[in-house]
C-alpha positions as CSV (number, residue, x, y, z in Angstrom):
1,X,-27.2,-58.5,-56.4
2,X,-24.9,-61.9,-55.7
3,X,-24.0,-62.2,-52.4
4,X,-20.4,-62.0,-51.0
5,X,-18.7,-65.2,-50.4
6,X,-17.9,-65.7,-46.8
7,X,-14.3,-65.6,-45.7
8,X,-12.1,-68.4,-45.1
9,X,-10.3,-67.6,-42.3
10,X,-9.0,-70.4,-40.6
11,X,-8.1,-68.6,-37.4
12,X,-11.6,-68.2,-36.9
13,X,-12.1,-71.3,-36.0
14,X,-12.1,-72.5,-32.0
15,X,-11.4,-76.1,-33.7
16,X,-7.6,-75.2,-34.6
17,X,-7.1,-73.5,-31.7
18,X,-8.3,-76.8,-29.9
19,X,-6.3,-79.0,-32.4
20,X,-2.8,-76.7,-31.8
21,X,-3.3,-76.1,-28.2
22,X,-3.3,-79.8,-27.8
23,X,-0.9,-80.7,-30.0
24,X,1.3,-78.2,-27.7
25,X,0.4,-80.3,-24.9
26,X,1.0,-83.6,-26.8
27,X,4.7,-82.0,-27.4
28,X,5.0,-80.3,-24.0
29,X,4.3,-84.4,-21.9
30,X,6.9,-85.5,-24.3
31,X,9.6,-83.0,-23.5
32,X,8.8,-83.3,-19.7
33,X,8.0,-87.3,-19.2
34,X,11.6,-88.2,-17.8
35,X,12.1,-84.9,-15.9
36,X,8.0,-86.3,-14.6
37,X,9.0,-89.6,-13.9
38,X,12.0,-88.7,-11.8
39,X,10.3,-86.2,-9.7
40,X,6.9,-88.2,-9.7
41,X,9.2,-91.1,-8.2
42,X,10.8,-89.1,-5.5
43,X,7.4,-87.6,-4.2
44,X,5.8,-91.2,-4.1
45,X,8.4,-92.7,-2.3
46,X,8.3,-90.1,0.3
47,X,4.8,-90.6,0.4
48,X,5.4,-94.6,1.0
49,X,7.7,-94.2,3.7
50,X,5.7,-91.9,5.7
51,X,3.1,-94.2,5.7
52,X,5.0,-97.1,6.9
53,X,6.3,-95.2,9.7
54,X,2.7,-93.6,10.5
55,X,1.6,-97.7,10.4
56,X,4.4,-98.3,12.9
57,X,3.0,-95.6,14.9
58,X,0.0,-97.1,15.3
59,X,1.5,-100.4,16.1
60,X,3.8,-99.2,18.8
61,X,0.6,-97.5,20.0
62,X,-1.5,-100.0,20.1
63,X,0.8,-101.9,22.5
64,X,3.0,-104.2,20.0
65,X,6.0,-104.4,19.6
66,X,7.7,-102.4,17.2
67,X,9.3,-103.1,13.6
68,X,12.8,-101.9,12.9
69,X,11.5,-99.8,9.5
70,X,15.3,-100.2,8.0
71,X,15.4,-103.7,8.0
72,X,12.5,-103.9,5.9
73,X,14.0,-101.0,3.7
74,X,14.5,-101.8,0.1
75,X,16.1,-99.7,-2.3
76,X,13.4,-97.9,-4.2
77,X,14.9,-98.3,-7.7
78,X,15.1,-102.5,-7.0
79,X,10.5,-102.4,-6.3
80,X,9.8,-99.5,-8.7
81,X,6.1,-99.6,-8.6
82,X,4.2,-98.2,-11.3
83,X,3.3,-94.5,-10.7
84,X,0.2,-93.9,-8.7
85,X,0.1,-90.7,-11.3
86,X,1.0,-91.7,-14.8
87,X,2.0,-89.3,-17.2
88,X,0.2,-91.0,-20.3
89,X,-3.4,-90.5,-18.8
90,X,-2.1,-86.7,-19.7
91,X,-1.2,-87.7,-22.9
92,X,-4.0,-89.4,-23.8
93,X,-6.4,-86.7,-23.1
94,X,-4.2,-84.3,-24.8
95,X,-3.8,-87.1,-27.8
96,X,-7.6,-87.7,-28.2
97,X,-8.6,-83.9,-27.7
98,X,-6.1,-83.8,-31.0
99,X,-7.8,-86.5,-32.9
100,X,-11.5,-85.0,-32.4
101,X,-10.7,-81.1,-32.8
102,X,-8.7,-82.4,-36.3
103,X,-11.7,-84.0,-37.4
104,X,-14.3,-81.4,-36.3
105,X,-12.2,-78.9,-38.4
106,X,-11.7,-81.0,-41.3
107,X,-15.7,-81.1,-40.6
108,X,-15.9,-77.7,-40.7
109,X,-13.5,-76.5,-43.5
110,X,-14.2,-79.5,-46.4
111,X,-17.7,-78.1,-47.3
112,X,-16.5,-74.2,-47.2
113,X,-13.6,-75.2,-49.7
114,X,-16.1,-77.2,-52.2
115,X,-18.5,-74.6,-52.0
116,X,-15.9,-71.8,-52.9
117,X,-15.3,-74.1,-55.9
118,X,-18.3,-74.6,-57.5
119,X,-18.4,-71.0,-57.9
């Protein structure tokens, strides 16, 4: 008695699950990077400022004499540091969990297909 060929089912596979659930967060970064970048900004710059004004507070208590924070102030847009949290490191991840899940199912798939053939 011959033996049933196994099923191709794609969905089967935890490899295109991998590969489309990245892919979703590939296209997910893309959609959100200058929404990101604006809010990323705001939160950093807040973050800057407080701790120029807790440095201040240590100055003024440790008995010297204070800084007047505004006439150091710069407008933020005019010293736009690069993020302390990039977006791409996201994308990258998501971009190289792509590249390997694509290649593990191509892995995966190739030798069931040529098998089915020679039948």
């Amino acid at each position: 008695m011959k033996a049933q060929p196994e099923p191709l089912r794609l969905t089967d596979n935890p490899w295109l699950w991998t590969l489309l659930f990245s892919l979703m967060a590939l296209i997910g970064t893309a959609l959100i990077a200058p929404k990101f970048d604006k809010r990323q900004r705001q939160i950093e710059n807040r973050f800057l400022g407080r701790e120029q004004a807790a440095h201040e507070r240590n100055r003024r208590a440790a008995g010297l004499p204070p800084i007047d924070l505004a006439v150091d102030a710069q407008e933020p847009d005019a010293v736009a540091k690069p993020r302390m949290v990039p977006l791409w490191t996201l994308g990258t991840v998501a971009a190289l969990a792509a590249i390997v899940s694509a290649g593990m199912l191509t892995r995966e798939i190739y030798p069931r297909i040529e098998r089915r053939r020679e039948r």
